[in-house]
C-alpha positions in Angstrom: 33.8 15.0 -19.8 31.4 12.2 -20.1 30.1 9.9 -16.8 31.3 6.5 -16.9 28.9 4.2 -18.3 27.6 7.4 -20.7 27.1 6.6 -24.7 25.8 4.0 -26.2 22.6 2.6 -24.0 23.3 -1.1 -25.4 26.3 -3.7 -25.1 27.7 -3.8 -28.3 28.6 -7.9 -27.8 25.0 -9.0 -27.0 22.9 -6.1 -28.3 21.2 -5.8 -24.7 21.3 -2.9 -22.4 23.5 -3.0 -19.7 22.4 -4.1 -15.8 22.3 -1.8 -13.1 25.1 -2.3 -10.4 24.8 -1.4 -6.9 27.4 0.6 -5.2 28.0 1.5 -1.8 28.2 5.6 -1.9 30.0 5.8 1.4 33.0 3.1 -0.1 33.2 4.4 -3.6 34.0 8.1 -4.3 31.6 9.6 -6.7 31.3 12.8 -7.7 28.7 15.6 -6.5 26.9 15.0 -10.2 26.8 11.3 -9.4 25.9 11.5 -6.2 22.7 14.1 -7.5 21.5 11.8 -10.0 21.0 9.4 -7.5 18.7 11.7 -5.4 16.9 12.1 -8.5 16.3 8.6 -8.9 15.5 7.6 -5.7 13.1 10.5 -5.5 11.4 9.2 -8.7 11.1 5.7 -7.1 10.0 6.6 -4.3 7.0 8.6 -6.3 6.2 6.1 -8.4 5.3 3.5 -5.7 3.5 6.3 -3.5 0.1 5.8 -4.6 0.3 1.9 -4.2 1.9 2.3 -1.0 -0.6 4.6 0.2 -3.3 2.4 -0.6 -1.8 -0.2 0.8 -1.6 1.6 4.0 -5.3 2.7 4.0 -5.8 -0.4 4.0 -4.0 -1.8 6.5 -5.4 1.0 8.6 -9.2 0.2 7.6 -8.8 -3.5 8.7 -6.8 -2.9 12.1 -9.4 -0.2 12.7 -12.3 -2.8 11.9 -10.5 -5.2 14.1 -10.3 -2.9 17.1 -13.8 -2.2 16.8 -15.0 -5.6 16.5 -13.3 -6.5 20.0 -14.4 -3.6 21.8 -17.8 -4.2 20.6 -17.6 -7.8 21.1 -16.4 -6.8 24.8 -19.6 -4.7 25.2 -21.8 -7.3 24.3 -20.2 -10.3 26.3 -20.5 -7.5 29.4 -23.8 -6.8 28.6 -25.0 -10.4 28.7 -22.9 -11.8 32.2 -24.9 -12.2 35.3 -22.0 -13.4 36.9 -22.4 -10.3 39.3 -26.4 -10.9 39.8 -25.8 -14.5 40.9 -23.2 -13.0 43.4 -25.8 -10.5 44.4 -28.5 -13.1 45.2 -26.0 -15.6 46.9 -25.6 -12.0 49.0 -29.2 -11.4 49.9 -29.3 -15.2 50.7 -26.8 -15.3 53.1 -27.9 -12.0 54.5 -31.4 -13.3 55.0 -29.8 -16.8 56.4 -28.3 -14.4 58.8 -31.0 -12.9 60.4 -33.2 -15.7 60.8 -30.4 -16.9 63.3 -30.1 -13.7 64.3 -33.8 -13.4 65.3 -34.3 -17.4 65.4 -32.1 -17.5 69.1 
């Protein structure tokens, strides 16, 4: 017995092949052979896109990867060049030298 849709690829009123339909497999009751086909199709889909995909996703990886190491080493550098903690450190000694002058001064 013959799957529906089976025999001649084209439409014999417009001479053009015939438009995939979607179908819902949990609504519609399809047979084990039906339902294997499908698998097969979706299997070759999904291996035809694979190496585009892939690549897509090396990519994606490469520039997230660049980006985290541009911040960190952006981080390093702006570390490396604050003397926000020296000028605390001077202000320090300052006020520790202020301190015993008075200490001694009296």
């Amino acid at each position: 017995m013959a799957a529906p849709g089976a025999g001649n690829p084209l439409d014999s009123k417009s001479g053009k092949a015939p438009v995939a339909q979607r179908i819902d497999p949990t609504r519609e009751k399809l047979t084990p052979e039906q339902l294997q086909f499908m698998r097969q199709v979706q299997l070759a889909q999904w291996q035809k896109t694979l190496p585009q995909r892939r690549t897509r996703n090396i990519v994606t990886g490469l520039g997230i990867g660049a980006l985290v190491l541009a911040i960190y080493g952006y981080t390093f550098y702006s570390v490396s060049q604050e003397r926000f903690l020296d000028e605390l450190e001077d202000e320090a000694k300052a006020a520790r030298a202020r301190a015993l002058e008075r200490a001694s001064g009296h």
